[in-house]
N, C-alpha and C positions, 0 to 999 in steps of 0.2 A: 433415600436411605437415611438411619437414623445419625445425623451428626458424630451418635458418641460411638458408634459403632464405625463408621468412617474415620474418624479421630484416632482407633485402636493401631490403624496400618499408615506405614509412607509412599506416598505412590512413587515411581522410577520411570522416567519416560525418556525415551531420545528418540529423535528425529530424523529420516533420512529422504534428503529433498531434491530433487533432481529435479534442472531447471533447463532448459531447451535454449540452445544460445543462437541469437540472430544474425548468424551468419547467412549469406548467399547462397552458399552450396555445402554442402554434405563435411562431418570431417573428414574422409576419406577420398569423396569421390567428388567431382564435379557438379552432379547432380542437385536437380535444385530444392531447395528447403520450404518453397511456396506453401503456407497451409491453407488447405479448402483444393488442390487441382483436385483432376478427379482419380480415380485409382490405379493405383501403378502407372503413374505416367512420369513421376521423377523419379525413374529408377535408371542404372544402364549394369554394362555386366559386373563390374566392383561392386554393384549394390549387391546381386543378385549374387554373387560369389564363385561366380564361375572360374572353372579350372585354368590357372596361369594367370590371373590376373591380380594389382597389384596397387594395395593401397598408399594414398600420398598424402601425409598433415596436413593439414587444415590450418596456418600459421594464425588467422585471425580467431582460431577458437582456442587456442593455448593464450594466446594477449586477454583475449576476455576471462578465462579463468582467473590470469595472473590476476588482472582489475579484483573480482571479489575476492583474491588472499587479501591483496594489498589492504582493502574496503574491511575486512573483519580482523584483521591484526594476525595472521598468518605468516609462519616464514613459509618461502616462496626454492622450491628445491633445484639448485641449479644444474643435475643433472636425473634424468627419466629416459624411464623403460615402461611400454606399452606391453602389457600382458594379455593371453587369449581366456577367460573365463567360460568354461566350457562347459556347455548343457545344454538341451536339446526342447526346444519353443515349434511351433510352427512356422512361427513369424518370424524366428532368428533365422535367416537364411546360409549365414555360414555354421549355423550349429555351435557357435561361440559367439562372444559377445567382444570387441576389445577394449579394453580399460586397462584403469592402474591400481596393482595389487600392492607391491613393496615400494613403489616408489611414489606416492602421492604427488601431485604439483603444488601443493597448499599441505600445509599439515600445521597440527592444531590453532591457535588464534581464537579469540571468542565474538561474537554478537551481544550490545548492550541494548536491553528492550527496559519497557519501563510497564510495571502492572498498575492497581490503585493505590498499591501502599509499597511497592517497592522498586527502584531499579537494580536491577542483576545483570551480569555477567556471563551469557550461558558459554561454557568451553565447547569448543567443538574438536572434533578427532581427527579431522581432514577435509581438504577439498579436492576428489577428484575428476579426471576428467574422461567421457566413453560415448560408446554410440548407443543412440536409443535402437531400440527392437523397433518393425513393424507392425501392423494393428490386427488384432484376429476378430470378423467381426460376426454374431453370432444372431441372427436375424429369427426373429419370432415362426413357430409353425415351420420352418427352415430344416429339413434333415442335414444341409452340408454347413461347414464354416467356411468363410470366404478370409480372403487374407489381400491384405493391403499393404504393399512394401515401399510406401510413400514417405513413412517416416523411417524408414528402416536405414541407421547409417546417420542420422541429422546427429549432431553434436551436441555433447549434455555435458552439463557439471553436477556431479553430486555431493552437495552439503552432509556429512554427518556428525551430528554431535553426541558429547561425552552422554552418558543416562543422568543427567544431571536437571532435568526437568520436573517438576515435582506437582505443578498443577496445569489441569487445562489452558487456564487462563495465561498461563506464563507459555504454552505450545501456541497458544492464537499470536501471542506478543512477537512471540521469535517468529512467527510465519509472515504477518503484519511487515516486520521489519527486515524480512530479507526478500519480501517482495519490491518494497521500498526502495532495496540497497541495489537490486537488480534493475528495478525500473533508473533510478537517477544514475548507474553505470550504466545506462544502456545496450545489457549484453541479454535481455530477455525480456518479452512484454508483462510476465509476469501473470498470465489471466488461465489461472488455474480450471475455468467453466472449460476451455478448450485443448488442456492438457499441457500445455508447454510451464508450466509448473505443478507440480505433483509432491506426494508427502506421503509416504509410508511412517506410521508409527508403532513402536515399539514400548508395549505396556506389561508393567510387572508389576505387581503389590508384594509389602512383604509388613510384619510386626513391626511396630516400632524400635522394640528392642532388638531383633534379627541383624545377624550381622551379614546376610548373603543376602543377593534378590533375590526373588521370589519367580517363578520361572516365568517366561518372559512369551508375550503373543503380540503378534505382528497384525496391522488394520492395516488393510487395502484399500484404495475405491474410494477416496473421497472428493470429492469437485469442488470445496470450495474453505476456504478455514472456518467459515464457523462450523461446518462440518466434521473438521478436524475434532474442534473442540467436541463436539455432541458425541461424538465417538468415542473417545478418550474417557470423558465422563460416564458414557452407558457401559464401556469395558470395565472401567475400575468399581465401578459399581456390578456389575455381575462377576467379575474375581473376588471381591471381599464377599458375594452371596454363599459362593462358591467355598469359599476355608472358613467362613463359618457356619458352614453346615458340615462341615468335614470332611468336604471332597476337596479330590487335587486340580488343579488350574492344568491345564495340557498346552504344552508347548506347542503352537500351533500358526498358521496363516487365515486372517478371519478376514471379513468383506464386511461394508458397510451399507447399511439400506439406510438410506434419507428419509425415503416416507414414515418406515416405521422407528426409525430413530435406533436401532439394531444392529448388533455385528452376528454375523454365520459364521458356523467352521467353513473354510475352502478345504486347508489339508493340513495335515499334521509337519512338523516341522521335526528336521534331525537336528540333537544337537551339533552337529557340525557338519556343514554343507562341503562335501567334496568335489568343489567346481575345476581341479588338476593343475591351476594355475601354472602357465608356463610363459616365456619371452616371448611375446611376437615376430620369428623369424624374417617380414618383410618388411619391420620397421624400425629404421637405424633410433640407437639413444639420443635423445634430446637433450640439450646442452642449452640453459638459458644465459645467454651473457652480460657481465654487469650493466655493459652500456645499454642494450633491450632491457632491460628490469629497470633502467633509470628512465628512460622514454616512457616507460608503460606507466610510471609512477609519474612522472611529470606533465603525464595527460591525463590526468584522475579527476574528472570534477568534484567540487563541493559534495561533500554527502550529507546528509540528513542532521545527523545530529551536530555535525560542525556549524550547519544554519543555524540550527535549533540554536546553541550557545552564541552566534554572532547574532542573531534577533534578538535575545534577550539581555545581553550585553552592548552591544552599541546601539540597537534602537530602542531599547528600555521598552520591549513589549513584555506585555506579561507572558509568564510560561504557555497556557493555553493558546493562546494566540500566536504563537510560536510552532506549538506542534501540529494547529490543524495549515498553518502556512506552506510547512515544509511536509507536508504528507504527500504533495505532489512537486516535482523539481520543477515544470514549468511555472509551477501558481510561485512559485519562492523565487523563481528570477527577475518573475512579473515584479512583485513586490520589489524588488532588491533595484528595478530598473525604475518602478514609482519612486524610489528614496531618494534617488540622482535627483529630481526633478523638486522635491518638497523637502521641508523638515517637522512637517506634521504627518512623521512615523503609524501613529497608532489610528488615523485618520486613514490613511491608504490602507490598512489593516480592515477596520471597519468595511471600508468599501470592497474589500475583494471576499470578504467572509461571511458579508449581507447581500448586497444588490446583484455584486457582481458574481455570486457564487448560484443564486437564485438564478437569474439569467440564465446561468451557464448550464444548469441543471434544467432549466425548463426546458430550451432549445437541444439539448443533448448534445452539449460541445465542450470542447477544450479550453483553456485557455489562449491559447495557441488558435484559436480561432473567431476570439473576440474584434470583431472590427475597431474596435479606441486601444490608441497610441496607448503607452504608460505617462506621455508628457500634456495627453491631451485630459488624463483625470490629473493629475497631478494641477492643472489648471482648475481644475470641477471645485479639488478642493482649498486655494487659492481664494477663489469667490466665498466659498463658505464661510472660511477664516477671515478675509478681509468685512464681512457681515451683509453681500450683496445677494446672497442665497443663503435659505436656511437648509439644513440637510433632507427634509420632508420634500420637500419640493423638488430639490436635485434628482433624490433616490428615484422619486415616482413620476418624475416629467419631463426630466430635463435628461437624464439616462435613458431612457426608450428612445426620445429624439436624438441623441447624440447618436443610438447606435444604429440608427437608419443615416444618418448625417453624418459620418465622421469626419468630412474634411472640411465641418463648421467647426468656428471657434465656440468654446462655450461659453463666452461672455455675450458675444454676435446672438446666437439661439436663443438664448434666455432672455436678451432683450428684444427680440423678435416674437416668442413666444408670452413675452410679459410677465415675465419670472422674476424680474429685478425686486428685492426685498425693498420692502416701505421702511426707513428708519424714519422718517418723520413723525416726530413727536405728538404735533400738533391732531394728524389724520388720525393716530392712532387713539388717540384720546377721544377721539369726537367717535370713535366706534364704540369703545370702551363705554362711552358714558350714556348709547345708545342702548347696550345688552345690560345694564345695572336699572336702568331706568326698567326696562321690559320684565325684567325678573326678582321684583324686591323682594319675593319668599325667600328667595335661595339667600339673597343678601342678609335679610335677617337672620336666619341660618348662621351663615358666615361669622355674623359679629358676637351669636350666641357660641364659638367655639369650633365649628366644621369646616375645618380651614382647607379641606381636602376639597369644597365644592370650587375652589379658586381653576382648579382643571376643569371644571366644567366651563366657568367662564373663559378660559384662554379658547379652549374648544369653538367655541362662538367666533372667538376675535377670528382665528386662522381662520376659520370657515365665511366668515362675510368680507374675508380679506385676498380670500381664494388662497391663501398660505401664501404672501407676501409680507406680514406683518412682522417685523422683525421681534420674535420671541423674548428676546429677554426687555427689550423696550417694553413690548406690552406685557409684561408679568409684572413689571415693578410698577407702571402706568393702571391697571387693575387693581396691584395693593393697595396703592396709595388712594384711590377714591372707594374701597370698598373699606378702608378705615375712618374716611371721613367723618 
C-alpha cells in the first residue's frame, strides 16, 4: 500500500492472549493436563459436566497467575469471584465457560518491549484467569465433527491489553515478550505451533484526526507471531482499502490463512456480546492473603529485563549481547554461572553466542543439555587469556573434544591433542621468513602500500603452524621483516 495513503490513518490494535498454565491436573478437576494423550482419555465426570458434580480450585493455577501480575506490574486483587460466561460451543460441555468477569486476579500493570527505534510501555487492562474449551475437530471429506475433551477444563490465563498498540511490529514485541515472561516464570511453555499460547487480535483503523476508533475486527487462527504480525498488517491494509473506496469496515470475527497470507469473514460480530454473566454458585470467593502474595513474590525468579540491565551494568556487556543472552533463562544462568568462575565477562559471552550456540543449534538441544560444566569453559577461556590457546583453535578443536570428553581437563586435552600455542619467538620467525622468502610479489605489493595483503601472510603462518602460532607474536614478527 502507498505509504501516504497508510500515513492518512492511525492503526488501534490490542491484544487478547491466553496462555495454558502448566499445571498437573485440570483447574477444576483432577484430571490430567498431559498434551498429545490420545482423545478423551483426560477427562472424568467434572470435566464432562455431569449432573451434581462439583468443581474444586486448582491453588497452583491462581500462584502462577499471581507470578505474571506480579512479572508485568499489575496490582494483584485480594478478593475474587468466579463467574459462569454463558454460550453454547460443542466443545464447551457445561454450556458455560468459567472465568472472571468483575473481579480480575491481575488488573491493569503494563509489559515493556523494545522495537528498532523505540521502548514502550504497553498498558494492559487485566490478567485473568478460566478454563480452556475442548477441541472441535473437523476432518477433510468428513460429514460428522468429532470433539475432544482433553483440553476441555485445563487452566489458562488471559492477558488483555489497553488498544494501545499501533503497529505490527510493536504486537510481535509484546508477543516475543510475554512468551519470554512465561517461559522464565515457568507457568507456560510458551509454544504457540501447539496451542498452549494463543493471540486473538483486535484491529481497527480510524483518520488521524478522528477522535473515536474506527469499528473494530477480530483475527483468529494464528499459530505463530510472525503470523500475528502478517495478519495485522494484511487487516490494516484491507480496512484502509476498504474507507477509501468508501465502504464501511463491518464489525466482525475473521480467520487467518498462512498460505495465502489473508483474513476471511467467519461471522459478524454484535456490538455487545450478551454472555448473562453471573457467580458461580459452587465456587466459594477467593481471598488472597498478604502472607501467600509475599511467598508468591519472594519466589519470582530473575526476569528478563532485570538480566538485561544486570549484564550491562555489572558485566559491561554491550546492549546486544545482553538481549540475545537473556532471550532464554537457561542460556542467562549459564552465563551468570560462567561469571563465578572468570572475569573475562564478554569472552563467556562470545562463547555461548558463537560455538556454543552453533552446537546447540546443530544437535537440537538446550542448553540445559550441553555436557561442559560452566567451570569447565570458564578454564577454556583462562588458557586463551593466559596466551596458551588461541580462540581458532579452541572454538574448532579443542570444543568438539571437550564435548565428547567432558570430564578432561582442558589444559590435559589440548596438550594431548597438541593444541598448546607456539609463543616462541625464535620458531615463529624462522616460518615467517620461510612464507616471505616464497612469496616476494605479494611483498613487493606490501611495501608499494597493500598493507591488507599482511592477512594473507598471517593466513600462511596459522596454517603451516596448524594454528599453534601465537597470533599477535607472529603479526608484529611478519611486520617487522616485511619492512625490512
Amino acid at each position: 500500500m502507498d505509504p501516504k495513503i497508510r500515513g492518512k490513518y492511525t492503526v488501534v490494535i490490542g491484544l487478547e492472549v491466553h496462555a495454558q498454565l502448566l499445571t498437573e491436573s485440570k483447574i477444576y478437576t483432577p484430571d490430567s493436563t498431559l498434551y498429545g494423550s490420545p482423545p478423551n482419555t483426560n477427562v472424568s465426570a467434572i470435566t464432562l459436566a455431569h449432573p451434581g458434580t462439583l468443581p474444586k480450585l486448582n491453588k497452583k493455577a491462581v500462584e502462577y497467575a499471581i507470578k505474571m501480575g506480579l512479572a508485568c506490574h499489575s496490582e494483584i486483587s485480594r478478593w475474587q469471584i468466579f463467574d459462569r460466561k454463558n454460550y453454547f460451543y460443542p466443545d464447551l460441555p457445561k454450556g458455560y465457560q468459567l472465568t472472571q468477569d468483575r473481579t480480575p486476579i491481575c488488573k491493569g500493570g503494563h509489559i515493556t518491549i523494545s522495537t528498532k527505534t523505540d521502548e514502550l510501555d504497553i498498558p494492559l487492562n487485566r490478567i485473568h484467569i478460566e478454563e480452556d474449551a475442548g477441541k472441535s475437530i473437523h476432518l477433510e471429506n468428513e460429514p460428522d465433527t468429532l470433539v475432544d475433551f482433553n483440553r476441555s477444563g485445563v487452566p489458562l490465563i488471559e492477558i488483555v491489553t489497553e488498544p494501545a498498540i499501533h503497529t505490527s511490529e510493536e504486537a510481535y514485541a509484546l508477543l516475543t515478550e510475554i512468551r519470554k515472561l512465561v517461559r522464565y516464570l515457568e507457568i507456560c511453555d510458551g509454544n504457540m505451533e501447539e496451542g498452549s499460547m494463543r493471540c486473538d487480535a483486535n484491529v481497527s483503523v480510524m483518520l488521524r484526526e478522528a477522535k473515536e476508533f474506527g469499528k473494530k475486527v477480530e483475527v483468529k487462527n494464528m499459530n505463530s507471531i510472525r503470523n500475528v504480525q502478517r495478519a495485522i498488517d494484511h487487516e490494516v491494509d484491507r480496512q484502509i482499502a476498504l474507507l477509501e473506496r468508501g465502504e464501511a469496515v463491518v464489525s466482525e470475527t475473521r480467520t487467518f490463512d498462512a498460505d495465502s497470507g489473508k483474513t476471511h469473514g467467519m461471522r459478524t460480530k454484535e456490538e455487545l456480546n450478551d454472555y448473562r454473566y453471573f457467580p458461580d454458585p459452587d465456587l466459594s470467593p477467593l481471598e488472597i492473603s498478604e502472607a501467600w502474595l509475599v511467598a508468591i513474590r519472594e519466589s519470582m525468579p530473575p526476569l528478563p529485563r532485570e538480566l538485561q540491565q544486570k549484564f550491562i551494568s555489572a558485566y559491561k556487556l554491550p546492549p546486544y549481547d545482553a538481549q540475545v543472552l537473556t532471550d532464554n533463562k537457561e542460556m542467562a544462568l549459564f552465563f551468570e554461572e560462567i561469571c563465578i568462575h572468570t572475569k573475562n565477562y564478554k569472552a563467556a559471552s562470545n562463547w555461548l553466542m558463537g560455538p556454543i550456540k552453533s552446537y546447540l543449534n546443530e544437535h537440537t538441544l538446550q542448553i540445559n543439555q550441553l555436557p561442559l560444566k560452566a567451570d569447565v569453559l570458564a578454564d577454556v577461556i583462562k588458557l586463551i587469556d593466559e596466551g596458551k590457546l588461541n580462540f581458532a583453535v579452541a572454538s574448532q578443536k579443542l570444543f568438539s573434544e571437550l564435548v565428547n570428553n567432558p570430564q578432561d581437563s582442558p589444559l590435559a586435552l589440548a596438550q594431548k591433542l597438541n593444541l598448546i600455542q607456539d609463543s616462541n619467538s625464535d620458531s615463529i620467525s624462522l616460518v615467517a621468513e620461510q612464507i616471505i622468502a616464497e612469496f616476494p610479489l605479494k611483498v613487493a605489493e606490501y611495501k608499494k602500500g597493500k598493507t591488507a595483503i599482511l592477512t594473507m601472510f598471517m593466513g600462511e603462518v596459522m596454517k603451516r603452524t596448524k594454528g599453534k602460532a601465537d597470533p599477535k607474536i607472529a603479526n608484529e614478527l611478519l611486520k617487522q621483516k616485511l619492512e625490512e
